[in-house]
C-alpha positions, 0 to 999 in steps of 0.5 A: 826194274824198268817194267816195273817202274813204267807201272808204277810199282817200286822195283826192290833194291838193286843187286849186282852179281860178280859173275867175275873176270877173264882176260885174255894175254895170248895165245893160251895165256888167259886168267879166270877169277870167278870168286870160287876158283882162279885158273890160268893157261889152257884150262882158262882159255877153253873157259874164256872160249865156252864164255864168248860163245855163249854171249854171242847174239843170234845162233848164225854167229855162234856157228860161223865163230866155232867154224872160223875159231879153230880154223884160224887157231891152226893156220895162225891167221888173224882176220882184220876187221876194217871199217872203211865208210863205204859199201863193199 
């Protein structure tokens, strides 16, 4: 649309697409409503699992989160992430 605009052409209409909605609550405790079907538990968590993955930026996070996520899921840890303001 903005491509469009910055030529002087007439971008159409806008059209939303309601991909739909997951939400996590716990551990195998998730939702998925996607308009055609709605899940919970398990199923849910491992669609919740493959969405995140594939909307991570860059391959290097999507690898480092597929090692780290089961790693963290069989030890029970849970990494703090802490924004301090100064240079590790």
């Amino acid at each position: 649309m903005l491509k469009a605009r910055l030529k002087g052409k007439d971008p159409g209409a806008f059209r939303y697409l309601d991909k739909g909605n997951l939400a996590v609550i716990g551990r195998h405790a998730v939702v998925a409503d996607m308009g055609f079907i709605r899940m919970w538990g398990f199923p849910a968590w491992l669609i919740w699992l493959f969405v995140h993955i594939a909307y991570l930026i860059e391959f290097d996070n999507k690898v480092m989160v597929i090692f780290q996520w089961p790693w963290n899921y069989f030890t029970r840890k849970r990494g703090a992430r802490l924004i301090t303001g100064r240079d590790a």
